[in-house]
N, C-alpha and C positions, 0 to 999 in steps of 0.2 A: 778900386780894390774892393769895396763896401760890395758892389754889385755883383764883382767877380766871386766875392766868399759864398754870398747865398746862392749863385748859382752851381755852385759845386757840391755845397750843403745839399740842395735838391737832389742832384742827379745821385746820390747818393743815399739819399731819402728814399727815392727812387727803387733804385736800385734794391735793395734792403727785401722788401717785402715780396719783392721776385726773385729773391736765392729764395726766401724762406718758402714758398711756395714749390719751388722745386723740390724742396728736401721733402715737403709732407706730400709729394707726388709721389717720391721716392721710399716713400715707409722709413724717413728717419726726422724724428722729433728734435725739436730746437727748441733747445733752454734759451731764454730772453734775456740777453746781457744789455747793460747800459751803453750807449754810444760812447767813443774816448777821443777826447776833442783835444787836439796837439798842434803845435806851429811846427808850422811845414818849413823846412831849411832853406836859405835862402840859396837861387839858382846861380849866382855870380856876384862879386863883388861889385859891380857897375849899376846892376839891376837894385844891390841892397841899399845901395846911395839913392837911385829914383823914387824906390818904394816907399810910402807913406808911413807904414808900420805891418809888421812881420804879420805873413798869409796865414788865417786859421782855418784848419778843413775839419770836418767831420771821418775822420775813418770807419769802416767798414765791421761790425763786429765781427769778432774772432769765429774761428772756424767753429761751427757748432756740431756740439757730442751726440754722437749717434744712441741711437736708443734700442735695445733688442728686447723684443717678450724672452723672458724665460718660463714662462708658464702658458696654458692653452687661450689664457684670457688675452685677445690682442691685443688690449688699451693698458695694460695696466706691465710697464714694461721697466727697463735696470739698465743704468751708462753701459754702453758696452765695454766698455776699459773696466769695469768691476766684476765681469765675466769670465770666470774661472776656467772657463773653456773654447777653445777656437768655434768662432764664429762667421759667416759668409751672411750676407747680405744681396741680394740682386734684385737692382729695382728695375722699375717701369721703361725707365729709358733702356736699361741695358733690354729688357726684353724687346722691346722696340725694334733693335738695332738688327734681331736676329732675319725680323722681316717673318717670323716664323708663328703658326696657329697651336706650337706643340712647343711648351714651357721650358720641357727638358733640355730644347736646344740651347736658350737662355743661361739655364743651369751647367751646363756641358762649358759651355765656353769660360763663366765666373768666378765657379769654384773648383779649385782644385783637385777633391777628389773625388768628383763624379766624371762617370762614365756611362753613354747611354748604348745600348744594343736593342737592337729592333728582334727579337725572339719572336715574336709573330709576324714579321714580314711585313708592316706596315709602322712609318715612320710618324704616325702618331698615337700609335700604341705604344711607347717603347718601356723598356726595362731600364730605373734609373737606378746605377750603382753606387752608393757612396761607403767608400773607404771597406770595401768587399760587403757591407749588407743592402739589401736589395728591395724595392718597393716597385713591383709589375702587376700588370694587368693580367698577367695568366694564371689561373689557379692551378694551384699544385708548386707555384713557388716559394719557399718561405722566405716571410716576409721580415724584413729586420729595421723598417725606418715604419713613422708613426705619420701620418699625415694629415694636417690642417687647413681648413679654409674660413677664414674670421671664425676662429675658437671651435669648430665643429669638426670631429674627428670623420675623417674621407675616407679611410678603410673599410671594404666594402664586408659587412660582417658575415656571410657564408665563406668567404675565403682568406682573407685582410688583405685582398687587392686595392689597386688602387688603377683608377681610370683616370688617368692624365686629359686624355680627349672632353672629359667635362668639366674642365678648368677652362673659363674663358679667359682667355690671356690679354686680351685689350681693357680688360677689367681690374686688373691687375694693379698693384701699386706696390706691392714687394713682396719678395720671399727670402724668410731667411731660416737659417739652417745650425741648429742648436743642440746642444747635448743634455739634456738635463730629464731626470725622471720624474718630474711633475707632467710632462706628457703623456702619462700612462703606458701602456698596454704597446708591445712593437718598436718600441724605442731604444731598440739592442743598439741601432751605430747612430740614431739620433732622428733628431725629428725639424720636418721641412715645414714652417709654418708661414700662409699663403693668407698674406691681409690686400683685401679687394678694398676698391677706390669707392668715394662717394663723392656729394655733392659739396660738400666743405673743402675736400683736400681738389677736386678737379673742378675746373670752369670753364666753360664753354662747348662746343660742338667740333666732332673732326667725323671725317670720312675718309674710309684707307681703302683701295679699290688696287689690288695687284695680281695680272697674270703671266703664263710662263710655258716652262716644257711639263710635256709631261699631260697637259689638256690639264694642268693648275689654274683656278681662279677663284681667289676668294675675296674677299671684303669683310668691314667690320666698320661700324658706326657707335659710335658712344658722345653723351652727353650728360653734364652737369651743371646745376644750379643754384648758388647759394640765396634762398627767399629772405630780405631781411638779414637778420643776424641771430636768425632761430630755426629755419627750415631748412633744408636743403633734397636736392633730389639728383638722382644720378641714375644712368642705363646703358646700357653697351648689346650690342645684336652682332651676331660674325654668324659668316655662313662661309664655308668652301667647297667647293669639290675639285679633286683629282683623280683620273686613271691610272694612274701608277706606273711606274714603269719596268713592273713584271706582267706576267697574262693573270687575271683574276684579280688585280691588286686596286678596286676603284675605293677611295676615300671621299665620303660627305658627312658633313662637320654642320650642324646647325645646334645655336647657342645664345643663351640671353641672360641676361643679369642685371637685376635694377635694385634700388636701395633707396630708401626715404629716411632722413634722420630729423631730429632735433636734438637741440642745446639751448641750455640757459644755465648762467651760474657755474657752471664746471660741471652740469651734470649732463649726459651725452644717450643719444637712446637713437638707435637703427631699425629697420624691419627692412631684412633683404630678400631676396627671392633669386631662383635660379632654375632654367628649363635648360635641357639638350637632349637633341635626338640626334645621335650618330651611328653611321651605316658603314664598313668594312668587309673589305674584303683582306683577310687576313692569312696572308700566303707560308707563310711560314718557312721554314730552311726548306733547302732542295739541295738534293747528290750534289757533287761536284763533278759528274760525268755528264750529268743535263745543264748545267752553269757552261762547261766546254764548250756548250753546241752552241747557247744562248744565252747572253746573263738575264735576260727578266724569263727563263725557263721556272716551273713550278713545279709541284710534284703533286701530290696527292689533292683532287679538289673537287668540291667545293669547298673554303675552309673562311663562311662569313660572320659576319659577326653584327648584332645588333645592342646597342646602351642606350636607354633614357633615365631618364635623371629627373625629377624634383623636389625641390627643396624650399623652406620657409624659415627664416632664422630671425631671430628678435635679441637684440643686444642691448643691454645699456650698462652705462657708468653713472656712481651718485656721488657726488661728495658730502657725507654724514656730518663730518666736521672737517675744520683745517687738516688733522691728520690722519684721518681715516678714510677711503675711501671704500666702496665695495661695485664692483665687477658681475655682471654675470649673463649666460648664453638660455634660450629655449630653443630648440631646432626639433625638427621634424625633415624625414628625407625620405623620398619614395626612388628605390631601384629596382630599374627591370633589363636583364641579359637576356638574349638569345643568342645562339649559336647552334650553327649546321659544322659539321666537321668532315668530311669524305678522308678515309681512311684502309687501309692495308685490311684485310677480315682474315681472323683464324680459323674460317667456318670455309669446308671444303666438299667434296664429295667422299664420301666415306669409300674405304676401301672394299675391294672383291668382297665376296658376293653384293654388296647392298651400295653398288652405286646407284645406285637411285635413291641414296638417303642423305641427306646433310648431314655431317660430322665436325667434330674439331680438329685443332691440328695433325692430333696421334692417326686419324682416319678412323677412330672406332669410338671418340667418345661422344654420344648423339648432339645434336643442336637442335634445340626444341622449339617451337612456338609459341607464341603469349597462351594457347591454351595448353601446353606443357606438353606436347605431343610432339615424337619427331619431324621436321622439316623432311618433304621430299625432294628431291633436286631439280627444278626446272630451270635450270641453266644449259644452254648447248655445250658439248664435249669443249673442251678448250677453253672457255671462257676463265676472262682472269675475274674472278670476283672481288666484293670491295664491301664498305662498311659506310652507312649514312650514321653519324653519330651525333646523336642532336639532344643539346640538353635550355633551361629555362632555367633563371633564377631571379625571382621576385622576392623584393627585400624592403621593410619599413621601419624604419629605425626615427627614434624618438626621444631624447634626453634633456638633462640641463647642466648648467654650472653656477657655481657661486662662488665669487671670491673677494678677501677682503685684507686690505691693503692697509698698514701703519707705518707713515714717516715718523713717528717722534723720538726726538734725540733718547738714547739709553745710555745712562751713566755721562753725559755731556759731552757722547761722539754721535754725530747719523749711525741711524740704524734704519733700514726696510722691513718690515716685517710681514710675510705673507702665507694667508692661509685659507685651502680653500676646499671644494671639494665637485663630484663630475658625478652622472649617472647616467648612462645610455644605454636602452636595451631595445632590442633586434626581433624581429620574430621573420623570416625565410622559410618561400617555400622553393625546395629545387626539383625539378623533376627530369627524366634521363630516358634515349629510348634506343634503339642500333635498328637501322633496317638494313637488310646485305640490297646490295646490289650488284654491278656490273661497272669493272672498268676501261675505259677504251684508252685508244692511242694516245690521246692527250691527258692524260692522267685523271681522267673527269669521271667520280662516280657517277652511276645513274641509278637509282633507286627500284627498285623492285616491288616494293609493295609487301614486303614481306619481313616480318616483323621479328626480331630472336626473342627469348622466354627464358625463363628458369632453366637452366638447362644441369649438366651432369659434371663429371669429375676426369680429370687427367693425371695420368701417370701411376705409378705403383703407389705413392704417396697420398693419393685420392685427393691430389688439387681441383678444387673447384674453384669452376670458369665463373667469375664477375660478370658474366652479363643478362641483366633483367630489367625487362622499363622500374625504374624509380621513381619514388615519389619520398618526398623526406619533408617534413616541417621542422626546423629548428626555435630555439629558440635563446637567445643570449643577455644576459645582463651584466652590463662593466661599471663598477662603482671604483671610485677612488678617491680619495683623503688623501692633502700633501700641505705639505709646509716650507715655507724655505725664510732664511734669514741673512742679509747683507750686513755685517757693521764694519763699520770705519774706525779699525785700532786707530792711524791717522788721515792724514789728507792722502796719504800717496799708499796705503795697507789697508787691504780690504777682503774680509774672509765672509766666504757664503757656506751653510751650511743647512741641512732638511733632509727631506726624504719624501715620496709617497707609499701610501697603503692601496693595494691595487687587490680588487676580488672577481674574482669571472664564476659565472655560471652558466654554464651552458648544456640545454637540453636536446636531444634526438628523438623525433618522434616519426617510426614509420609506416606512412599511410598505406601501407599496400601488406601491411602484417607485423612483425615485433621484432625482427632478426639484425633492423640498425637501434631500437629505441635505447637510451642510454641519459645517466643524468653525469655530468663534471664538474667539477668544483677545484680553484687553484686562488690562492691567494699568497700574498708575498710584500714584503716591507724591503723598499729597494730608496738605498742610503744616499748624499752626496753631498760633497765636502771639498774646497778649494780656496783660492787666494790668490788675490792681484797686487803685482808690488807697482807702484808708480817709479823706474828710477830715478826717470827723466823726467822733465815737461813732453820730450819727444818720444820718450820709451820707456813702458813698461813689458813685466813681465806677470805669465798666469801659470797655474798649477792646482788641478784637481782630479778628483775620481767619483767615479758614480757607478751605481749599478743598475740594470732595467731588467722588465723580465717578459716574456710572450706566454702568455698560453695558447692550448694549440685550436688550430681554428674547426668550426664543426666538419670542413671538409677533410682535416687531417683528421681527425677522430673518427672517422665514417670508413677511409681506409686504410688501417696499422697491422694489421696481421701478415706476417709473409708468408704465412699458410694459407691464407683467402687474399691474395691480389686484387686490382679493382684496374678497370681499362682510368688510369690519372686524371682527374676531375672530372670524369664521367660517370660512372658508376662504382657505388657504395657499397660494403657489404659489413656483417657485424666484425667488429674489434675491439681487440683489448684499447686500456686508455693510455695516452701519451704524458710523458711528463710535459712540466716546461721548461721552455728557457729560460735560463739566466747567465745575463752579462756584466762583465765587470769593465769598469775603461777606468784605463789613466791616463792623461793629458799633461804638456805642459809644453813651455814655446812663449815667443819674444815678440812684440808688435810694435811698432813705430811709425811717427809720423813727419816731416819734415819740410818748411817752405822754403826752396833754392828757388834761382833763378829765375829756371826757365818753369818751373812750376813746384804743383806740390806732391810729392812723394809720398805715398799710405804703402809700407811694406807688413809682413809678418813670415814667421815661420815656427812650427812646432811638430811636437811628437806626440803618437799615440798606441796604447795596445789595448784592445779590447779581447777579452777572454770569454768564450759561450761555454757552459755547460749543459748535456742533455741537449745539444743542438739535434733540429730536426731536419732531416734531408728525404725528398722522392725517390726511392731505392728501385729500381725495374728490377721487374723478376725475373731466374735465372731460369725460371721454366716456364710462362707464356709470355711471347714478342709482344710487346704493347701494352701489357698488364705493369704493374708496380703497385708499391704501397708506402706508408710515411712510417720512418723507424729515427728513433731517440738515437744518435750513432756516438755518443760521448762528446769531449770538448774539442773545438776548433780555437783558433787564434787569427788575427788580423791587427797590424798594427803597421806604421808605415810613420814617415814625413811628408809635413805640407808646406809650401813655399811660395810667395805670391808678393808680386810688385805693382804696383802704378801709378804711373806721373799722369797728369793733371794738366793742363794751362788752358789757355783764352783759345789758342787754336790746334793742342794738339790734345790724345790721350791713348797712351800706352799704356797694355799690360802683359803678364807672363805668368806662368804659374808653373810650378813644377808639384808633382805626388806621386808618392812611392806608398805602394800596397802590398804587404804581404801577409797573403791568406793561407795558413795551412790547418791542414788537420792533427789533432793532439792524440787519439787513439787510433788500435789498429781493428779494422776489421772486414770484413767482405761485402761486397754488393754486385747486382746483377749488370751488362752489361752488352751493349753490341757492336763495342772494338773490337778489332781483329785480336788483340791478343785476349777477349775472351772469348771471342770465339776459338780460339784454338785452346780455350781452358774450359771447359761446359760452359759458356755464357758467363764465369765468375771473372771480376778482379779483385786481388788484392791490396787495398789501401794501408799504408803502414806510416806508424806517427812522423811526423815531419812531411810529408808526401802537399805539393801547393792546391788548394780548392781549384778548380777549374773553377772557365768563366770571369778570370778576376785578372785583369791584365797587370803585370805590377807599376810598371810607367806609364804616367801621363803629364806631357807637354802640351801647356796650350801657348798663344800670342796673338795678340791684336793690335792695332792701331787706328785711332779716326783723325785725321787732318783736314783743315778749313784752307784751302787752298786761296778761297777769296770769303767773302760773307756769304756769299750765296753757295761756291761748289765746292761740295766738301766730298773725301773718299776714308776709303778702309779698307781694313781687310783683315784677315786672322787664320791661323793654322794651329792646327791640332794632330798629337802625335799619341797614337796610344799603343803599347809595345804587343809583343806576342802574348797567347792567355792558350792553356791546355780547353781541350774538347769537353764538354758537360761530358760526362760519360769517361773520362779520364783520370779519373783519381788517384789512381796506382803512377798517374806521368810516365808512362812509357811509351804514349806516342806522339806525333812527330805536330806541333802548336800549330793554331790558326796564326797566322800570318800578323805580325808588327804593320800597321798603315799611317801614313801620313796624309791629313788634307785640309786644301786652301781655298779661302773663300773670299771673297772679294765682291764690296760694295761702293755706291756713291750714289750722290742726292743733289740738287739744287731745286732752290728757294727760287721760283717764278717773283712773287711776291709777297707779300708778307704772310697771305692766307695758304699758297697752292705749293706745291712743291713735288716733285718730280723727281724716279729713283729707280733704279735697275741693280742688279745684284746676280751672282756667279756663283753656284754651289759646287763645290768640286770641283776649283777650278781647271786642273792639271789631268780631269778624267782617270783618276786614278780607279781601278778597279780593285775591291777590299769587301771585306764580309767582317762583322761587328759580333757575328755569334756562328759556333761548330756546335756541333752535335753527332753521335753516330744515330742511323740505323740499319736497319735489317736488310740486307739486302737479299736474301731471300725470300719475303715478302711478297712480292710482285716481280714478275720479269724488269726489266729496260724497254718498256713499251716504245717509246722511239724511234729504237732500231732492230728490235725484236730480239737482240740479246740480255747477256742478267750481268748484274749492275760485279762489278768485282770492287769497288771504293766504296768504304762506309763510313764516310765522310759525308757530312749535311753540314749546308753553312747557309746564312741570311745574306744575302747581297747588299751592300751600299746600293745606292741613288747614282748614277755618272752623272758627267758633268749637265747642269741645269742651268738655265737663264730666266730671268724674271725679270718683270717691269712694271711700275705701277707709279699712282698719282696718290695724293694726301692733300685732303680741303680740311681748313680749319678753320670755325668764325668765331 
């Protein structure tokens, strides 16, 4: 029996240190509990008569408390049960699972109320929605989530995009997803914070090699090393390419991410690094009269796209003394966009007498060229003209943080206390340019050589046409100052309270004369206050409010006048200034935890309503197709429930989520449009308070499951339900929703041997045909080159992916 004890004491000894390795794989920290050593019951009366004296084992320490940043500093993190706000977690594994180069998909399946749409037609650029606010890679959206990578803000500062595609996802050790305004600047529905792996928390080497439909094949190698008990190093390299499976739609993905740390003493210090060079082809919606003929049909092209990225981030944590600790980030980040866009042109041959002259729409107002002189028409009779729209933006942004961290009990309960403060400032050059060309059968600009200029005015109202090469240098500085404080009225009551002081400054300076230069200034003291009741050991409950605020980005500021239009994130023209935004949210909801049977249950469910004032929206004008500008439209509302279950065991794990979004508008007022019902109103619709946001689907159902069928072959699978959402371009809802989709996905894996493992997976499995994003356009614009008639639906929607197959291998030593 003597033998039997310590051999079970082992495997359990064992055991121990490879949960706890998975949880800091997983981005959740483990408080160090004492082993609890208890006499194991005896198995029968017969056996209790043989036995020498009653079995002692070692048990397992108890389940360990998850840890969540609530501020931008990663390390320096609050139990999550003391978290006054719903919180989502998605770690490593789960991203794993998705088999996917593109995060969101991770995200899409975890948390409840994200939604992704692929608005540029390519499935790793996507638009990620949570709980109606929005963080996309297309400028000209506004942006309402704040986004993190190890403590460095990823919004790109000429727009507050965010490039998903330079997130290496093998790199990854968790994302979670929090409310709190010590995130600064964007943080209207909350902020996604993306802590990357190193050589402490990963060990060893793996190679993930997987191809498929679609002319898919990517890979991704990472490796970690702990030196001693003070070094450590870590790197990860992914490369993909895919064709698409639209015409023009090819995707390459190259990526790398390495990290060096040390430790000693509790004190922790990283220097990380990060390259990516990604190439797109970014097809965007297409009619739903060329989808009829074809689904991977496209519309207007070439529409590519180029992002590199570098970066250099230096972290560390000190412990001052036992209860103090301080935190802090230095980063430097080099971004460079390109983009070609092929587009619809307002530039036509001018009416009787002077066709021989380029004009604008009216046929009379001239179209000038870079030397300001009218264009003559060297187009043949008929030709359908087009527009090469090609813009740059290089961007060098460079800040720090500092923060510092008190445990010591206040008045003789725990208390947290945290105070800290960020500075990042940008300086962007964009530059813009239109050459017309020529569009053929396949919707393919072809460029001319001929360049548009400063040009003249439309309509009685003397609208003047946006378009002239650009050149704009911005420049931007975001400081902010926050506080927050946790104390423990008791063991089971716990109230957080703070705020941050957020200040932007941002400058316009333009290189090609004085007609965008401009100085802005926004500053704002944004509150937040809540409370965690413990009822249970198994359930508590939370309850808080907070407020964030956005100022607007230089590229809103560059077009705001509905008097001067600007073709949407391409060219600029002088404007008045924008306010900002500000949000209010209130939260509250019930979370629990339970060990049955057959496993262990982690449920939750809560409520929330965020209220925006001065909310900002891309309004098209109602007098040039393709033009718009950024206008303060009054308050909006979103608020909804989140609901979310999963059991847990040795060989299975389910889960489900349910969220309910409702987005509407609080004020009434007008914007331009090219629904049919405004076209049959001059180009106008009427939005009137209550009236739902387009774009924002109110339901979404997810479900998964992974089962171990043997040790070695395991399967899964998961479906996703997201209901109908009105058309961008909809806001009045009077016309008829993109379409409710359901889709199922299906996976499995075996373990060759301990190292290799082998895994195929089913995207879509049921071939369901569905579109993730509506839009109208003009369908006067261009004929229906196709078939040589003109388009009557102006309806534009994004296509899903059909059904996919993949296969691939996993080496690990």
């Amino acid at each position: 029996m003597r033998v039997r004890r310590w051999a079970i004491s082992l495997s359990i000894a064992l055991l121990v240190p490879a949960e706890r390795s998975l949880a800091q794989d997983a981005g959740t920290e483990v408080q160090e509990l004492p082993p609890v050593e208890v006499t194991a019951p005896r198995e029968s009366a017969k056996r209790a008569r043989t036995a020498s004296a009653p079995v002692r084992v070692v048990r397992a320490r108890p389940r360990p408390r998850a840890l969540v940043a609530t501020t931008p500093v990663p390390s320096a993190k609050v139990e999550a049960e003391k978290v006054p706000m719903g919180t989502s977690v998605v770690d490593s594994r789960q991203i794993a699972r998705t088999g996917s180069f593109n995060v969101g998909e991770a995200l899409q399946q975890s948390v409840p109320g994200i939604n992704l749409s692929e608005v540029t037609g390519n499935p790793f650029q996507p638009d990620i929605e949570y709980r109606g606010f929005v963080a996309s890679p297309v400028e000209g959206t506004p942006q309402g989530l704040a986004v993190y990578q190890n403590g460095v803000r990823v919004n790109e500062a000429f727009g507050d995009t965010v490039n998903w595609d330079l997130i290496p996802t093998a790199a990854i050790a968790s994302v979670s997803i929090v409310n709190n305004p010590a995130f600064g600047l964007n943080a209207l529905g909350g902020a996604v914070n993306v802590q990357m792996k190193d050589g402490f928390t990963y060990h060893g080497a793996e190679i993930n090699t997987m191809a498929g439909s679609y002319g898919r094949i990517q890979s991704s190698a990472q490796w970690g090393k702990q030196i001693d008990s003070n070094f450590a190093v870590y790197g990860a390299l992914e490369g993909l390419h895919d064709d698409g499976f639209r015409n023009f739609s090819p995707a390459n993905v190259r990526r790398f991410y390495g990290d060096v740390g040390y430790r000693n003493d509790g004190n922790e210090f990283h220097l990380n690094m990060g390259l990516a060079d990604n190439r797109f082809g970014a097809t965007a919606t297409v009619p739903v009269e060329l989808l009829q003929q074809y689904w991977g049909a496209t519309y207007t092209t070439p529409q590519t796209l180029t992002n590199q990225v570098g970066y250099l981030n230096l972290t560390g944590k000190a412990e001052v003394t036992p209860s103090w600790t301080l935190d802090g980030t230095a980063h430097v980040r080099v971004f460079n966009q390109n983009m070609v866009d092929g587009n619809p042109t307002g530039t036509q041959p001018c009416d009787d007498p002077n066709g021989g002259l380029l004009c604008f729409g009216n046929g009379t107002t001239p179209a000038n060229g870079l030397n300001g002189v009218q264009l003559s028409n060297p187009f043949p009779t008929g030709t359908t003209l087009g527009e090469l729209d090609r813009t740059s933006t290089r961007s060098t942004t460079a800040g720090t943080s500092l923060q510092a961290t008190n445990t010591d009990q206040l008045f003789g309960h725990d208390n947290r206390f945290v105070v800290g403060g960020t500075f990042d400032a940008s300086v962007t050059h964009f530059n813009a340019s239109a050459e017309l060309g020529t569009i053929g059968s396949d919707f393919v600009v072809s460029g001319s050589g001929i360049f548009l200029g400063p040009s003249g005015f439309i309509g009685p109202s003397g609208t003047p046409v946006g378009i002239a090469p650009v050149s704009l240098r911005t420049t931007s500085q975001y400081t902010g100052l926050y506080v927050l404080d946790t104390f423990d009225v008791t063991r089971a009551f716990s109230i957080t309270a703070g705020g941050r002081f957020n200040d932007a400054r941002i400058s316009l300076q333009d290189q090609l004369g004085t007609a965008l230069n401009g100085d802005h200034s926004y500053d704002r003291f944004n509150p937040t206050i809540g409370a965690t009741y413990k009822i249970t050991p198994e359930l508590s409950a939370y309850a808080g409010y907070t407020e964030a605020n956005r100022a607007p980005t230089p590229l809103e500021l560059g077009c705001a006048d509905p008097a001067r239009p600007c073709i949407i994130s391409t060219f600029l023209v002088a404007d008045p200034p924008l306010k900002q935004v500000v949000s209010r949210t209130v939260e509250a909801g019930l979370r629990g935890s339970k060990e049955l049977n057959i496993g262990t249950l982690e449920w939750k469910i809560g409520g929330f309503r965020a209220t925006n004032s001065d909310d900002i929206m891309a309004i098209p004008s109602p007098v040039l197709q393709g033009f718009g500008y950024f206008q303060n439209v009054g308050s909006t509302r979103r608020q909804g429930i989140e609901a979310e279950a999963k059991l847990r065991s040795a060989a299975l794990q389910v889960y489900s989520s349910y969220a309910l979004v409702d987005a509407r508008f609080l004020d009434a007022f007008q914007v331009g449009s090219n629904s049919p019902t405004a076209e049959a109103n001059g180009g106008i619709i009427q939005i009137l308070p209550g009236n739902v946001i387009p774009s924002v689907p109110r339901h979404r159902i997810k479900a998964g499951f992974d089962y171990s069928i043997t040790d070695a072959f395991k399967v899964g699978g998961d479906a996703l339900f997201v209901s109908s959402q009105y058309f961008a371009g909809d806001g009045a809802n009077v016309e008829a929703k993109l379409p409710s989709y359901t889709v199922f996905n299906a996976h499995a894996s075996y373990q060759v041997d301990k190292n290799v493992q082998v895994y195929g997976r089913v995207d879509n499995l049921f071939d369901n045909r569905y579109a993730t994003h509506g839009a109208f356009f003009d369908i006067g614009a261009i004929p229906n080159l196709s078939n040589g008639t003109t388009f009557t639906d102006a309806r534009s929607v994004s296509p899903a992916r059909p059904r996919a197959f993949y296969a691939g291998v996993k080496v690990t030593f």
